[in-house]
N, C-alpha and C positions, 0 to 999 in steps of 0.2 A: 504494500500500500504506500503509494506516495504523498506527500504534503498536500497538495491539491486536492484530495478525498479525504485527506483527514479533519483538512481545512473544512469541507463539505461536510460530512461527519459531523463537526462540532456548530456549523451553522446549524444543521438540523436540530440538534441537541437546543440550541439555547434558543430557538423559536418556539421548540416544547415546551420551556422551563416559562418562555416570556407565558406564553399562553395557561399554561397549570399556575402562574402567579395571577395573571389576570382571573382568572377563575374564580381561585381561592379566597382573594379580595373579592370578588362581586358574593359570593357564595357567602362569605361572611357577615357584607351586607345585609343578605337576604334573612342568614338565621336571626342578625339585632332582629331589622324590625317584626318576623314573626315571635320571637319571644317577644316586644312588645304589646303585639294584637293579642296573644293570650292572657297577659298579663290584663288588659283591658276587658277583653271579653272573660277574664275570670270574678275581673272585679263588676261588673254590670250583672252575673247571675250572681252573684253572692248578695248586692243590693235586693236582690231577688229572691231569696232564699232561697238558691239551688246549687247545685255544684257541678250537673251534667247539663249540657242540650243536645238533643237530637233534630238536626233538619234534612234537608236534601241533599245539601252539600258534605256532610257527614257529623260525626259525633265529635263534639268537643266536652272534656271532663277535668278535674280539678282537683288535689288536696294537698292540706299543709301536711309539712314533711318538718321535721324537727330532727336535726344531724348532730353530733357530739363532737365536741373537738377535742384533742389529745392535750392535754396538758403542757404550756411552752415553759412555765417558769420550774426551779429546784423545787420548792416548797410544794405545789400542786407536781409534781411529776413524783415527786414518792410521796405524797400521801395517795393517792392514786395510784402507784406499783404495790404498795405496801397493801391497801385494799384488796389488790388481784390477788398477792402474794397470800391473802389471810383467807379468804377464798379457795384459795387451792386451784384456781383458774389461770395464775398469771402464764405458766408454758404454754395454756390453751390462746390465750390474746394474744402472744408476743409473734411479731413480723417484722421481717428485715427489706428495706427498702431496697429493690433490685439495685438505683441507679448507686446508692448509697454502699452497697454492697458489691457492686464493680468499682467503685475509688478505690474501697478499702482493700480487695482482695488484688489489685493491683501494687498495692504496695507490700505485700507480704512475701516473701521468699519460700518458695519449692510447693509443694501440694500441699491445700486446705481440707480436712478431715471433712467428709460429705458433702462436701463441696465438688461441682466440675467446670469443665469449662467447655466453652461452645465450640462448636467446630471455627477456623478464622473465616472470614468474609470480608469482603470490598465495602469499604463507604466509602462514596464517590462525593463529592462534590460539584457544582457550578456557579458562575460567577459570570456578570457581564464584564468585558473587556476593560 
């Protein structure tokens, strides 16, 4: 292959990338303002006392979700392990952040006990000129 198809090659490539960015940006667009309309049309049946509608166009439905957060400070993060711990539950909660867990396991020397590692693979990058 010589320079001139590679050059070709890589025009192709970055007409992709323009277009999968353009996309991605209009695509993102589109999710705000649909989370918008639902947030509206959740709160117009709720003035209503409902939480579902059904019309023509299809079913739209609704509920509060209430999420817990992990504890960020010393003080709440063990009195919160110490709870699990007293429980008998804490090994059952406890999870290791994958990304968290490739830093660390990069810095470590020779093989990790039940730990593996993935076969190697390409991350490619691109970039406008």
């Amino acid at each position: 292959m010589d320079l001139k198809e590679l050059d070709a090659r890589m025009e192709e490539l970055m007409s992709l990338k323009l277009a999968y960015d353009n996309l991605k940006q209009k695509s993102g667009e589109i999710y705000a303002t649909m989370e918008q309309k639902k947030q509206e049309l959740a709160s117009i049946l709720e003035d209503h006392g409902r939480d579902s509608y059904k019309s023509p166009a299809g079913t739209f439905n609704f509920k509060y979700i209430e999420n817990y957060r992990v504890p960020k400070d010393e003080e709440s993060r063990q009195k919160f392990f110490g709870y699990l711990r007293e429980r008998g539950i804490l090994d059952d909660m406890m999870t290791v952040n994958s990304a968290t867990l490739n830093a660390w396991a990069k810095t470590e020397e020779g093989d990790i006990p039940g730990i593996t590692k993935s076969d190697p693979y390409i991350k490619a990058s691109v970039r406008k000129a």
